[in-house]
C-alpha positions in Angstrom: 41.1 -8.9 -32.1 42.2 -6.3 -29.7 38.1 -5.2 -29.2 36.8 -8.5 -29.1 39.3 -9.5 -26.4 38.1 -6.4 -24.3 34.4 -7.0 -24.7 34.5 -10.6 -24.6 36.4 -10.4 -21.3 34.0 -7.6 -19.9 31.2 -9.3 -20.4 32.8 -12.3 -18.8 33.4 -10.8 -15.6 30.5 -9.0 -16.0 28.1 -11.9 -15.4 30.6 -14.1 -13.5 30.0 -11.2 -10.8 26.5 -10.8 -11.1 25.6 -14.6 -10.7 28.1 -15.1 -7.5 27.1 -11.9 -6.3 30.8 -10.7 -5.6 33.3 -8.6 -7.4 35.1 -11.3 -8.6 38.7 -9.9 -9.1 40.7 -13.5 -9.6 39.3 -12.1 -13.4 41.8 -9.4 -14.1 43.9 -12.1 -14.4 41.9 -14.4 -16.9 41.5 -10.8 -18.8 45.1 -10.2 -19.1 45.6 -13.7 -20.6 42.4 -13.2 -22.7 44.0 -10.0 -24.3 46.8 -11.1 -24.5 46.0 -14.5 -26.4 44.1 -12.0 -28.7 47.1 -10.0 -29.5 49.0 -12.7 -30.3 46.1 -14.3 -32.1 46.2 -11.0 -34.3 50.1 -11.3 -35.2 51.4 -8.1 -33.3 54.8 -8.6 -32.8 56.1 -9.3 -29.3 57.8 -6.2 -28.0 56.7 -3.0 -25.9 53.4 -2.4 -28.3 52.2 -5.5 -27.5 52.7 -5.4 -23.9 51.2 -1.7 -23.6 48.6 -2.7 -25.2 47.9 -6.0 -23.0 48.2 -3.7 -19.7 46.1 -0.7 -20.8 43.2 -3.3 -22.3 43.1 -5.0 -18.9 43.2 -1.5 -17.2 40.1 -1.2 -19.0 38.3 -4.2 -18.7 38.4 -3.5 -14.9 37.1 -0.3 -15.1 34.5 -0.9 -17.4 33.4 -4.4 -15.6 33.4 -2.9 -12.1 31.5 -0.1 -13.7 28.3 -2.3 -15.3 28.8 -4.5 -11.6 27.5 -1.6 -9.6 25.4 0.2 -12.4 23.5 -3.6 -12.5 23.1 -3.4 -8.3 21.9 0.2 -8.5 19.8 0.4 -11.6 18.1 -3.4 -10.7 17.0 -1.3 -7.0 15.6 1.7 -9.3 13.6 -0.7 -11.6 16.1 0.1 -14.8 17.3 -2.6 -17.1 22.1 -2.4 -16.5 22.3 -0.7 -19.9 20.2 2.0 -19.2 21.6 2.2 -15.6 25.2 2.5 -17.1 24.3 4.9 -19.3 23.4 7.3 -16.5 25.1 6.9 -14.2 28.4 9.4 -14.0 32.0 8.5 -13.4 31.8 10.3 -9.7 29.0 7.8 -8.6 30.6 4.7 -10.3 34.5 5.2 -9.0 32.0 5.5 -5.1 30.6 2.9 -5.6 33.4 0.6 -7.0 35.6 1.8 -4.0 33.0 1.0 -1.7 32.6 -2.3 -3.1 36.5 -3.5 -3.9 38.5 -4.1 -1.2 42.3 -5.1 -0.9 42.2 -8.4 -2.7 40.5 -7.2 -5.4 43.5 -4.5 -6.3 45.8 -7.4 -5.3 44.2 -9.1 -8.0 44.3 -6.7 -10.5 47.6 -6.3 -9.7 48.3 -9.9 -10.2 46.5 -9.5 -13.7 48.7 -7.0 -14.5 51.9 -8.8 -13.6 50.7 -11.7 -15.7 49.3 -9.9 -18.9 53.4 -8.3 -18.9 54.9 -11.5 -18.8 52.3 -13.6 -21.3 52.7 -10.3 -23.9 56.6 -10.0 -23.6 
């Protein structure tokens, strides 16, 4: 349940982003409740696995949906399909290019994510 929250959730933001054409941060949020719903979907046990769990997948889904957002803006300028742009692309290039692209609001929204998947896992 735990991997089909993730991918679910990064796909999600994935394309919210690329049809409005901005980061769209407000989803760390929806992810955290996502994953969380997931985890509770897959009867783990409310405690500190749970809410580990709910923090570290939503730590992930940002990375890897900020990481297909700009490998989608670069590869579509280079003429290769988001897969194949992700797939080359390193971890030096993508972290540029997400800081270039994420400001303040969008760490005050994963932030707010965070702070929500806690309290809907506890």
């Amino acid at each position: 349940m735990l991997l089909l929250g993730v991918v679910t959730a990064t796909l999600a933001w994935l394309f919210i982003a690329l049809l409005t054409g901005r980061q769209a941060g407000w989803m760390a949020v929806l992810a955290a409740l996502e994953i969380a719903l997931m985890l509770r979907l897959g009867t783990l046990r409310t405690g500190t696995a749970r809410v580990v769990l709910t923090l570290l997948a939503t730590v992930l889904v940002a990375l890897a949906a900020n990481w297909g957002i700009a490998s989608a803006y670069l590869g579509g300028s280079m003429g290769l399909t988001p897969w194949e742009s992700a797939l080359r692309m390193g971890p030096y290039l993508a972290w540029t290019l997400s800081g270039l692209a994420n400001g303040a609001v969008e760490w005050l929204w994963l932030g707010v994510g965070l702070v929500v998947g806690w309290w809907v896992a506890r």
